[in-house]
N, C-alpha and C positions, 0 to 999 in steps of 0.2 A: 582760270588760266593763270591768274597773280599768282605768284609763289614765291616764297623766297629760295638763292641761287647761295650753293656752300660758297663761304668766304664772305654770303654780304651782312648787312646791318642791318633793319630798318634806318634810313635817314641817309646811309650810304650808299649814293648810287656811283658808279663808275658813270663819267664823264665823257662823251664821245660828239665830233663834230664832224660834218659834213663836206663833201665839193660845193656843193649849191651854195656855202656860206662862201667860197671864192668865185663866185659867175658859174658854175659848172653847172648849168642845168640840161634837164633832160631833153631839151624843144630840139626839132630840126633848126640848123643854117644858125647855132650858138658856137658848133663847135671850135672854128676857127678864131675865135678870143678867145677860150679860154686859157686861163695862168696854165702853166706846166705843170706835172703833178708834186717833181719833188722840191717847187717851190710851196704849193699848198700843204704837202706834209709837215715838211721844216719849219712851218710857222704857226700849222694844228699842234708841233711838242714846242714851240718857242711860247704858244700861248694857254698852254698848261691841261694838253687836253691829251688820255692816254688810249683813244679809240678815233676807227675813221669806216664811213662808210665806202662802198668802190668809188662811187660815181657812174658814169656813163663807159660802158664799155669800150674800153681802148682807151680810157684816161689815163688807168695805170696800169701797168705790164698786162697783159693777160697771161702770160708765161706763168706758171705759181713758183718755176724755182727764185727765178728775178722778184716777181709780185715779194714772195718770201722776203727775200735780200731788202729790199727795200722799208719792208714792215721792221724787220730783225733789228736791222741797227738802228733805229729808230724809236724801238721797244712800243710800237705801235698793236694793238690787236687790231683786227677785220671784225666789222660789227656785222654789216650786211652789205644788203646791193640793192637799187633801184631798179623795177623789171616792170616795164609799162607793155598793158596788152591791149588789143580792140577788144575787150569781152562781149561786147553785144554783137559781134561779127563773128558766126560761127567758123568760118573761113580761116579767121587769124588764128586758133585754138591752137592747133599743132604746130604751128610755126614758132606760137608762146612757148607752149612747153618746152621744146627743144631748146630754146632760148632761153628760161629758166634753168632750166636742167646741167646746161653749158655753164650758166652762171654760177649754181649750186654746185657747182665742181671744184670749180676756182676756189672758191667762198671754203669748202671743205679739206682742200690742199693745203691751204695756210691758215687753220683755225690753230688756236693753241689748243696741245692737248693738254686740258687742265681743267676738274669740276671746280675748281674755282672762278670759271669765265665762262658767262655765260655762250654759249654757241654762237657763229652766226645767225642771221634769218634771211631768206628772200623775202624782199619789200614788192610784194604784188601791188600794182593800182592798173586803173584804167589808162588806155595811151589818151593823156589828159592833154586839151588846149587842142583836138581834133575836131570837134563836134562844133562848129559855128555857133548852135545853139548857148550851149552848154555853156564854151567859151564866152560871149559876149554879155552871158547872167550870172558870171561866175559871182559870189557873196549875194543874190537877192533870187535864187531859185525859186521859182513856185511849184507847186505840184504837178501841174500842167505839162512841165518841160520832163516830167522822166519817164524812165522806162513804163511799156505796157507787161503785163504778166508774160505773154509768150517770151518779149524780152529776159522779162529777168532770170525766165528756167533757162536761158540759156547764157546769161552773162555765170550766173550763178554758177553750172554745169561746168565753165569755162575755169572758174577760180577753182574747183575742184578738184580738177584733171589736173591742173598745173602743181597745184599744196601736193595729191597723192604720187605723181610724179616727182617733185623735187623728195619728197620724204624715202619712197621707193627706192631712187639714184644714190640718196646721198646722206638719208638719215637727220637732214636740217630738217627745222620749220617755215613754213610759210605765214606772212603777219599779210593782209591788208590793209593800204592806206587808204584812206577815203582823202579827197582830192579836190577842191576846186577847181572847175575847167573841166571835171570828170563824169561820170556816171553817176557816182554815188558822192556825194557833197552833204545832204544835210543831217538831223538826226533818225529822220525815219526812212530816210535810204540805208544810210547804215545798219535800219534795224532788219528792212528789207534781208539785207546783204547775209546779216548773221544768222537770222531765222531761216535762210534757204541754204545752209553749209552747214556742215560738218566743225563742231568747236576739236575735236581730237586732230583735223585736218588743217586749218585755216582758223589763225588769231586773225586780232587786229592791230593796227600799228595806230596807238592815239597820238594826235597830231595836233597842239594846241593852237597854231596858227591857224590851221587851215578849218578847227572847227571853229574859231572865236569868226573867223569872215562869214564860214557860212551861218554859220549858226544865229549871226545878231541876225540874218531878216528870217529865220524861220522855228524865231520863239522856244528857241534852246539857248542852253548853257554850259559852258566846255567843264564845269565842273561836277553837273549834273550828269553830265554824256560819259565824266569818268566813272560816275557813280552807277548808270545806268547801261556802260556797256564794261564796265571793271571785270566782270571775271572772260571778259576774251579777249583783256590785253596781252600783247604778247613782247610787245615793240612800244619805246615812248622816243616823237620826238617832241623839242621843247623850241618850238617857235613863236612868235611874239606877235599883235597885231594892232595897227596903229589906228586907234578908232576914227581919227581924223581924216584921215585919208581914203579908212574904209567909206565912211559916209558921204566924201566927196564923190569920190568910186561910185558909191550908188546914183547920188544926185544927176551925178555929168555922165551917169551912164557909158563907163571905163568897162572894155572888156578886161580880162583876166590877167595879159600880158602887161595893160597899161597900169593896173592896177600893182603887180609886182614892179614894174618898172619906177613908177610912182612913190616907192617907199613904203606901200600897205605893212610886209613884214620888218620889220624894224628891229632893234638889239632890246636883247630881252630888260625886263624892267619901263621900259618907254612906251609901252601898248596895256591894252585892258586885260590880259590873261592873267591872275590870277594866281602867280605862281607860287607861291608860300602854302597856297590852298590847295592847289595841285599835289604839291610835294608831301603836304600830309598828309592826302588820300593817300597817294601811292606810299606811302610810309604805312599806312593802318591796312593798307591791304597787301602788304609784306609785298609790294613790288620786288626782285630781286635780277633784273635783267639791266641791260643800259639806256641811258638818257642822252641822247643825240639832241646838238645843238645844232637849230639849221637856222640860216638867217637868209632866205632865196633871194641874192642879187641878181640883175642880169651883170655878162662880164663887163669890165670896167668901170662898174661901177659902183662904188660907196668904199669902203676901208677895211678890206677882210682882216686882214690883221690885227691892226686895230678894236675893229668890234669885235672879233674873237677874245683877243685879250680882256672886254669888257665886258663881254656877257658869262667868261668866263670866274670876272669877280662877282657879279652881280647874285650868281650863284652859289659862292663859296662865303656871301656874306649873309643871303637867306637861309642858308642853311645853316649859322652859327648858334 
């Protein structure tokens, strides 16, 4: 699935940051803090960044002439969109799709047309931080807590319908994220996930934060997990995890929220991920898609601006 995109480099990746890195997260009963969106734009190109995900539907226009207008002057591109579904609940299926579908609209309305950028992508994951379970063992999952087989032909069946629908509609890709608080969290759910799909249907979206939490209690390694699931990336983001806090997290038994709350993802360079090592996988495996910088605050809290600004040197000095 790595490949390189006309226009890139190996070593040159396009730059792209998130709402989550300003409070915008996906949870219920967040939305009423969040920052406004074209204060989080103005300060994604004040802090040197030339890509943005949507965020949470209705953060920004859903209109695509305005959604447009807003991108244009801004010289922003649309990378993708966050689309959380219940996969294990066959019930939610159709309700996803549609809901994908809606969003792969938008997403296709305002892409640039240019083979020198890469597409958007729907960001499929699970509706993560629903599952008590799940949630309260987010970073220390045991085997115990996941899906049984019947589940998973049906979580599985669920990501399918949704990747061949949005491709059908709208001619995007569909990437999976795998997700703490989620379904699929550690490295052999993942592997689960990919073994039971379709790779011409459904990438995956590698996620350095959220594998470094899961992954330290279930004897992985986010550099391995690139190496070991590399050819079905499709989507990278580059978030950062603060081992400190992860182990506290574990010790004090922090579910998922407290844990984000807490500081667990931190600005990139200050956590154990690896990222010089990262960048030169993706480098030898001609990545040629974009690298989304997320740093999940809840709203009002830590320095989006700011850390934007600093994870975005952080980067332009590992890569020199």
């Amino acid at each position: 699935m790595v490949t390189a995109t006309a226009g890139n480099t190996p070593g040159r990746f396009r730059i792209g940051n998130a709402p989550c890195s300003w409070g915008v997260l996906e949870f219920d009963g967040l939305a009423s803090e969040q920052v406004d969106y074209t204060r989080m734009l103005d300060e994604l190109v004040a802090t040197g960044y030339t890509g943005t995900e949507l965020g949470d539907w209705g953060f920004m226009p859903t209109d695509p002439a305005a959604l447009h207008h807003e991108l244009a002057r801004r010289a922003v591109a649309m990378i993708g969109a966050f689309v959380p579904v219940a996969l294990r609940d066959v019930a939610a299926h159709a309700e996803g799709v549609a809901r994908a579908v809606k969003t792969a609209r938008l997403l296709a309305a305002v892409a640039v047309p240019s083979a020198d950028i890469t597409q958007p992508v729907v960001v499929l994951a699970d509706d993560n931080g629903t599952d008590p379970t799940r949630t309260r063992f987010a970073g220390r999952i045991g085997a115990e807590m996941g899906l049984t087989n019947d589940e998973w032909v049906v979580f599985a069946a669920g990501a399918t319908a949704i990747a061949r629908a949005v491709r059908e509609a709208t001619g995007l890709r569909t990437v999976f994220h795998p997700h703490c608080a989620g379904w699929v969290e550690t490295p052999d759910e993942i592997a689960q996930l990919l073994d039971r799909t379709d790779p011409d249907l459904l990438s995956l979206c590698y996620d350095t934060g959220h594998l470094m939490y899961a992954h330290a209690s279930a004897g992985g390694d986010v550099v391995a997990s690139l190496q070991r699931f590399g050819d079905r990336v499709g989507h990278v983001h580059f978030k950062d995890c603060d081992p400190a806090v992860a182990s506290r997290a574990r010790t004090e038994g922090w579910d998922y929220f407290a844990a984000v709350r807490g500081g667990v993802f931190c600005e990139l360079g200050k956590g154990a991920v690896d990222f010089p090592a990262v960048m030169s996988l993706l480098e030898e495996m001609r990545y040629g898609g974009w690298v989304v910088v997320e740093q999940d605050v809840f709203p009002g809290l830590g320095t989006p601006a700011e850390s934007a600004r600093r994870n975005r040197d952080y980067l332009a000095a590992v890569t020199r």
